[in-house]
C-alpha positions in Angstrom: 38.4 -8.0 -39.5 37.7 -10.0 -42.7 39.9 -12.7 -43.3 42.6 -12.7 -46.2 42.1 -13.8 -49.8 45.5 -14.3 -50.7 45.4 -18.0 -50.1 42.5 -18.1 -52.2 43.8 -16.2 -55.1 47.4 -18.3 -55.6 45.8 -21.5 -55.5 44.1 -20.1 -58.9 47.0 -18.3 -60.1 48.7 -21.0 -61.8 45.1 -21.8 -64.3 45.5 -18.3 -65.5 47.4 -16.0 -67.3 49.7 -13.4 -65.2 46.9 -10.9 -66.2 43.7 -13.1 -65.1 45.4 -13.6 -61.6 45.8 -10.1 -60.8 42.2 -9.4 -61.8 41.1 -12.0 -59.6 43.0 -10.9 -56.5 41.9 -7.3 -57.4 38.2 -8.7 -57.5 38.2 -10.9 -54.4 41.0 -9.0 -52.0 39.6 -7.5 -48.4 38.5 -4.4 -48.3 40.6 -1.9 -47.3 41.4 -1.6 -43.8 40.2 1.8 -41.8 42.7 4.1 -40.9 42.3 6.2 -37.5 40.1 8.9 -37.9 38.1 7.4 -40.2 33.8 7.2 -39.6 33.2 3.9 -37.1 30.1 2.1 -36.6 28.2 1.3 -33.4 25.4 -0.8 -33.0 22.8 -0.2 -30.6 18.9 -0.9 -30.3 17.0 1.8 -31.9 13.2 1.0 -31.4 13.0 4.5 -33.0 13.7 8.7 -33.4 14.0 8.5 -29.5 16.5 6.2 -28.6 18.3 6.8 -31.8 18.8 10.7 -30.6 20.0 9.1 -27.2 22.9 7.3 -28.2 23.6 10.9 -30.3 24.0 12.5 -27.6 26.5 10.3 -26.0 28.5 10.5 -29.7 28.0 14.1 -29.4 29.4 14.6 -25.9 32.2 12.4 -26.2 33.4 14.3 -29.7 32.5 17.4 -28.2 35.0 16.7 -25.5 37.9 15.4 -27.8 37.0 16.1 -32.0 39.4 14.1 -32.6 37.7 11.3 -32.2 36.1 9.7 -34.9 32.6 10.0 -36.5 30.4 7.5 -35.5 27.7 6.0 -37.6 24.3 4.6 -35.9 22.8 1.3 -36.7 20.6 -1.0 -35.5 17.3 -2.7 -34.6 14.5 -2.1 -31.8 15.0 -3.4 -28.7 12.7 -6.2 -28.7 14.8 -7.5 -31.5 18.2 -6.3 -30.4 19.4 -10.2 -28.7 18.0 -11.8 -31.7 20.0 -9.7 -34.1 23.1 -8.4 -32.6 25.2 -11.5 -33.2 23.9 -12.5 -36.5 25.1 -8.7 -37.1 28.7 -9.0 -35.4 29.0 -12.3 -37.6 28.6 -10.0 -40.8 31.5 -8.8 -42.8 30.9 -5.6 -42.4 32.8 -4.2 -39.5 31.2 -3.1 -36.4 33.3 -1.7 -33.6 31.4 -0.6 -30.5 28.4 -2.6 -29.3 25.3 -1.5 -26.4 24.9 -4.0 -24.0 22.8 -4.2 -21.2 24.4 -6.6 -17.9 21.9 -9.0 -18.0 22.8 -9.6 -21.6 26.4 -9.5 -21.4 26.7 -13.4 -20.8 24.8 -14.4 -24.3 27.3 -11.7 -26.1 30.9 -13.0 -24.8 31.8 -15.0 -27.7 31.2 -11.9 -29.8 32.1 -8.8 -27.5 36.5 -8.0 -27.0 37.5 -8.1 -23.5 38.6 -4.7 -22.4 41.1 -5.4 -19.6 43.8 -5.3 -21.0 43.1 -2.0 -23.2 41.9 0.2 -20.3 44.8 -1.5 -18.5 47.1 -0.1 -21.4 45.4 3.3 -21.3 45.8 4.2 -17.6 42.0 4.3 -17.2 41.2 4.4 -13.5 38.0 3.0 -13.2 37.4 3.6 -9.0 34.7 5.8 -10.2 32.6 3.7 -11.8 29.9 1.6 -9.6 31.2 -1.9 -8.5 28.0 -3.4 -9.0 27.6 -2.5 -12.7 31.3 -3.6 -13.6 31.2 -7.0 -12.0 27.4 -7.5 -14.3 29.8 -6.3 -17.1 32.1 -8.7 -16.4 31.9 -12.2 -17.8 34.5 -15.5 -16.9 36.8 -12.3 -15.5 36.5 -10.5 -18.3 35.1 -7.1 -18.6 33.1 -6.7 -22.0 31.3 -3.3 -21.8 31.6 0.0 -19.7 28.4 1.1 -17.7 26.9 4.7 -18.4 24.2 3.6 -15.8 23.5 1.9 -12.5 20.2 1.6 -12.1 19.0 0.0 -9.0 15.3 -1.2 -8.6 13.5 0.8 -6.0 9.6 0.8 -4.6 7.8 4.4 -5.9 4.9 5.0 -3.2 2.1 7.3 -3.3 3.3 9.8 -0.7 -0.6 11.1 -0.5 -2.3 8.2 -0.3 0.3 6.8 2.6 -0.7 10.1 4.3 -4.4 9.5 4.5 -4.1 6.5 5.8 -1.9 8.0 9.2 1.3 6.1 7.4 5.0 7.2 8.0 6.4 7.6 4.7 9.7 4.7 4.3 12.8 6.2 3.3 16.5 4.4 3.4 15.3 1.9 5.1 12.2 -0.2 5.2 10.9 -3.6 6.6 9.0 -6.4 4.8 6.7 -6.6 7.7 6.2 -2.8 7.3 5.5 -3.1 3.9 3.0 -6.3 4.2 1.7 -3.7 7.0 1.7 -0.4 5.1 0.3 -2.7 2.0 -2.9 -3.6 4.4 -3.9 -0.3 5.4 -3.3 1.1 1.8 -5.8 -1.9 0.3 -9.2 -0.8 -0.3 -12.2 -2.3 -2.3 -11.1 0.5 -5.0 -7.3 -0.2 -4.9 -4.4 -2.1 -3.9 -1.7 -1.6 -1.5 0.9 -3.0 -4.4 1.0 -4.0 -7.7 2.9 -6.6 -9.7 3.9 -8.0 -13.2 4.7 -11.1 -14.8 8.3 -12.0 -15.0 11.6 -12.7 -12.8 12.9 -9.3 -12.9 10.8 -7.9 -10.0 11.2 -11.2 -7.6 14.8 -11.6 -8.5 15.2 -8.0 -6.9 13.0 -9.1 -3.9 15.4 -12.2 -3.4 18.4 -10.2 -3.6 17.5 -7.8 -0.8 17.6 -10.2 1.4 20.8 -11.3 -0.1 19.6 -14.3 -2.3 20.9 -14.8 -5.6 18.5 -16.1 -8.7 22.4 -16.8 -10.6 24.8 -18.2 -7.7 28.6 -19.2 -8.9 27.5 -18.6 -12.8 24.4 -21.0 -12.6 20.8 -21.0 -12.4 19.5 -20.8 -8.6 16.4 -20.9 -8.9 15.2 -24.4 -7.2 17.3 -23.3 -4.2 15.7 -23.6 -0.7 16.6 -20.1 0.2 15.2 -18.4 -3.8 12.6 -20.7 -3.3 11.6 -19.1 0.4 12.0 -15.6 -1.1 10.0 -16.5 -4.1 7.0 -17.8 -2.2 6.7 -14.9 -0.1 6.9 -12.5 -3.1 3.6 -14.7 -5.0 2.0 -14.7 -1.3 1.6 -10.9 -1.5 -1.0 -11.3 -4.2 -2.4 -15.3 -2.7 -2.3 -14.6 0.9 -2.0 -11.6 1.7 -4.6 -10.3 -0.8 -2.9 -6.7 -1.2 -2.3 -6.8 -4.9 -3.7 -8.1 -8.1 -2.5 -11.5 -9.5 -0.9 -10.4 -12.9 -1.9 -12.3 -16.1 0.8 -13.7 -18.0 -0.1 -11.7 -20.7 0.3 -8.2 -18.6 2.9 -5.8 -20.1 4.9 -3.8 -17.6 2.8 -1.0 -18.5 -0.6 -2.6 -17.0 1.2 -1.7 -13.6 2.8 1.0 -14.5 -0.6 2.7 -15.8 -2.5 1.7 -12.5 0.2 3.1 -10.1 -0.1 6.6 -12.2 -3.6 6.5 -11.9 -3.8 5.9 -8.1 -5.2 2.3 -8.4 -2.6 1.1 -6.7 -0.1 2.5 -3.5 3.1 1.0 -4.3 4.9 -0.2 -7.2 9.1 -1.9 -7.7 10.3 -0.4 -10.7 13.7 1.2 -12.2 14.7 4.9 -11.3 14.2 5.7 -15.1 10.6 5.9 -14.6 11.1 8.3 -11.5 10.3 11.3 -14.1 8.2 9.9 -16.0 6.0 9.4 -13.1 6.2 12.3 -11.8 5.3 14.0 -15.0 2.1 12.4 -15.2 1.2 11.6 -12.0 -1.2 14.0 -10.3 0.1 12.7 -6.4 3.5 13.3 -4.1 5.6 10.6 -5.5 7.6 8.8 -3.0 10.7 6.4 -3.5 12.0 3.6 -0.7 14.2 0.7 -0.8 12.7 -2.4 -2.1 11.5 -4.3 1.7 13.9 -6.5 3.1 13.9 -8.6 6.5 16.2 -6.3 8.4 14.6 -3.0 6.7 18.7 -2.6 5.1 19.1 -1.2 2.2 20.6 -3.7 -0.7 20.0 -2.6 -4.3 20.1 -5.3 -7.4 21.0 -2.7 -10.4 20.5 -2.7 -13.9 22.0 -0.8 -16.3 23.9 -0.8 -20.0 26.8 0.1 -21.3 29.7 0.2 -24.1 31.3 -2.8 -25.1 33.9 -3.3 -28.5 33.0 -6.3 -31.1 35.7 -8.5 -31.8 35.6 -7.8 -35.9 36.8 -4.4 -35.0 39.8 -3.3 -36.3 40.5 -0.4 -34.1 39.8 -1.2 -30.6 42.1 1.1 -28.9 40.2 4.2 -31.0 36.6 2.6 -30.3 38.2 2.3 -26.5 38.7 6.5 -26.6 35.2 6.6 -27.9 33.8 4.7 -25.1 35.7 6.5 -22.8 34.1 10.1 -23.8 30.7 8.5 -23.8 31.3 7.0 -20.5 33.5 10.3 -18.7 32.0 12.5 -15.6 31.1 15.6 -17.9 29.1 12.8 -20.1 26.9 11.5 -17.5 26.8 14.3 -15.7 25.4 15.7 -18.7 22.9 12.0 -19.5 21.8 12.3 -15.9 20.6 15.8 -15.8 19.3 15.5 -19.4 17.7 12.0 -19.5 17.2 11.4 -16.0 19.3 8.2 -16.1 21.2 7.1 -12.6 24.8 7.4 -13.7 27.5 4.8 -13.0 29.9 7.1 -11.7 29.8 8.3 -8.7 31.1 11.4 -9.0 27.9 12.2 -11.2 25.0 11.2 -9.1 24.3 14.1 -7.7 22.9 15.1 -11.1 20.3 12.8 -11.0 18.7 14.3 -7.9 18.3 17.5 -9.8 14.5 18.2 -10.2 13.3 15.2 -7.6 11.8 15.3 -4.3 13.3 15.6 -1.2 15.3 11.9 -0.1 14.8 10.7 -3.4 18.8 10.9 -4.0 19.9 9.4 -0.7 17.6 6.1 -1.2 19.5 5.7 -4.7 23.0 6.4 -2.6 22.0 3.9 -0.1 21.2 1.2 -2.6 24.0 1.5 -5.0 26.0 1.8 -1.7 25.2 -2.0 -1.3 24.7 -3.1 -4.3 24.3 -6.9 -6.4 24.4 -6.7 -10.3 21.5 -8.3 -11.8 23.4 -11.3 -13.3 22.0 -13.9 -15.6 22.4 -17.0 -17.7 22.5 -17.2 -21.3 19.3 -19.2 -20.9 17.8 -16.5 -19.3 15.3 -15.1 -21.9 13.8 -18.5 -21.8 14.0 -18.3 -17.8 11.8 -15.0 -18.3 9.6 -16.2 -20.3 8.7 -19.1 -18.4 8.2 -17.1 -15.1 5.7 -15.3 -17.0 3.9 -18.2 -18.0 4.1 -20.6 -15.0 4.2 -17.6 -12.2 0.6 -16.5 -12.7 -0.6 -19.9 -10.9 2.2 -19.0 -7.9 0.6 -15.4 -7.5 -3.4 -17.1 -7.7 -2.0 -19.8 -5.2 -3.0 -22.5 -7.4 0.8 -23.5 -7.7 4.1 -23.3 -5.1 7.3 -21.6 -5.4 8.8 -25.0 -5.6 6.7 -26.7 -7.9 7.1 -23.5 -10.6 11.0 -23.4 -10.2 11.3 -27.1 -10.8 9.4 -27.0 -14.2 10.8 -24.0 -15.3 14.8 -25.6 -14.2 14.0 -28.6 -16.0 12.4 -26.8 -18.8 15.7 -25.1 -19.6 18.4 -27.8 -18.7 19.3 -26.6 -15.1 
């Protein structure tokens, strides 16, 4: 909310005539302030006619549930912009009240973002529902800043054809690492490989963490620890050692593995559900989904996903709270799911997102999101990113170690 005037105005008021003052303060008073019912704004990342008709269709479900609700204006940049931007925007004087977040960016927006605890609190929302997992990435210092639509939990898409010409059993709920290095083997040929990779922490973080190793332990960058560090040299030894997938460039977009996994170049690729359909669109094989490979073969997700959080300019957080909670009810993802193909964060909607997949796809996601880690980050973690890109190339060419990459990158970035 804009801050008051007033003070401004009477320390001029004795220089002028009674008539000058009151033109002043009529010049230089806040705007009005909105009433309920009146249009509110949310800002999301809008890279263009697509996304911007996604967040749409959560306004439209949510008002289409309760009309009383207010209208809700649409603004904001792409995504590739969206960090950079979205606090310079909140900083504005123009009021925003509802905000998109994704987890792994709800650390750099808590100075900016209203926590919610206390609201849903006050409205009796009971959020059992909703997936554990995605609430505590949500949830910043004890606070909870945003409300998930999505749980999204990393998972390993496999060329169900190819694994059957080579006499493979096809991995479902459950699947070892040394199955996979096995499986990866027998799939690598001198025209493809068994699994491919991309630059970036994103990928090893959710290797790590299913064997129950954090990248963020306790709020703080975990990188150099002797257990990540373990994990993290047996991920780049996949493409050193091992030999069953291509050392990415730094330069690689996710889309250079993406593109080769579509085209049958490679067997096996870690990627979010949200490209399940996509894949299978253009795909011209059996698409298969399994757990990403730990130890024990047990199932343990690390999910991504976004969600609604309220700025703390607004004015009306208890009506931007009501908006949130229509764009975030059961009817609404049930909706998003089947529409969108996005894994909801209820569960009382997921069995909308097995709609139109093959058969076991549904009970991997139920078996990750059943044990579950948010991906959770730092508010250095952008520069972490980056700097895996850069210095993780030489870790997956074996011309550096795990250890020696995590200690330039930690000292690189303060911790």
């Amino acid at each position: 909310m804009r801050k008051s005037t007033t003070r401004t105005v009477a320390r001029y008021a004795s220089a002028f005539t009674l008539a000058g003052a009151m033109v002043a303060l009529a010049g230089c008073s806040a705007a009005p302030v909105a009433e309920a019912g009146d249009p509110m704004t949310m800002y999301a990342w809008i890279s263009g006619d697509t996304e911007r008709e996604q967040w749409q269709s959560f306004v439209d479900l949510a008002r289409a549930d309760d009309p009383d609700l207010p209208e809700i204006t649409l603004e904001g940049p792409s995504f590739s912009d969206y960090m950079t931007k979205v606090k310079t925007r909140l900083a504005g004087g123009d009021t925003v009240c509802i905000v998109t977040t994704q987890a792994t960016g709800a650390e750099s927006l808590k100075d900016v973002l209203l926590p919610l605890d206390d609201l849903i609190e006050s409205s009796g929302t009971d959020l059992s529902d909703f997936n554990q997992s995605m609430l505590d990435g949500m949830t910043v210092d004890g606070d909870l800043l945003a409300l998930p639509y999505d749980a999204e939990p990393l998972t390993l898409f496999y060329n169900k054809d190819q694994f059957r010409d080579a006499g493979l059993a096809l991995p479902g709920t459950t699947y070892t690492r040394e199955q996979f290095r096995s499986d990866a083997q027998a799939l690598t040929t001198p025209d493809r490989f068994g699994f491919a990779m991309a630059p970036g922490l994103s990928v090893p973080n959710a290797w790590a963490l299913a064997d129950g190793v954090p990248a963020v332990k306790d709020g703080e960058l975990d990188i150099t620890s002797p257990e990540f560090v373990e994990q993290l040299q047996s991920y780049f030894d996949l493409a050193a050692v091992d030999g069953v997938a291509r050392a990415p460039e730094a330069a690689d977009a996710s889309e250079v593995s993406q593109q080769a996994f579509i085209n049958g170049d490679t067997s096996m690729l870690i990627e979010g559900p949200w490209w399940y359909t996509p894949f299978q669109e253009q795909a011209k094989f059996d698409l298969g989904i399994t757990v990403v490979p730990s130890t024990s073969g047990e199932a343990r997700g690390m999910t991504a996903g976004s969600g609604f959080g309220i700025a703390k300019m607004c004015d009306r957080p208890e009506e931007a709270l009501q908006v949130i909670l229509g764009m975030t009810s059961e009817k609404a993802q049930l909706a998003q799911a089947s529409a969108r193909g996005i894994v909801p964060a209820r569960a009382s909607a997921l069995p909308a997102w097995a709609e139109g997949k093959n058969e076991g796809a549904s009970d991997v996601i139920n078996a990750l999101l059943g044990n579950a880690t948010a991906q959770l980050t730092t508010p250095n973690w952008s520069q972490v990113e980056t700097l895996m890109s850069q210095y993780g190339v030489e870790g997956y060419r074996g011309e550096q170690t795990a250890e020696e990459i995590t200690t330039t990158i930690s000292n690189s970035v303060g911790r």
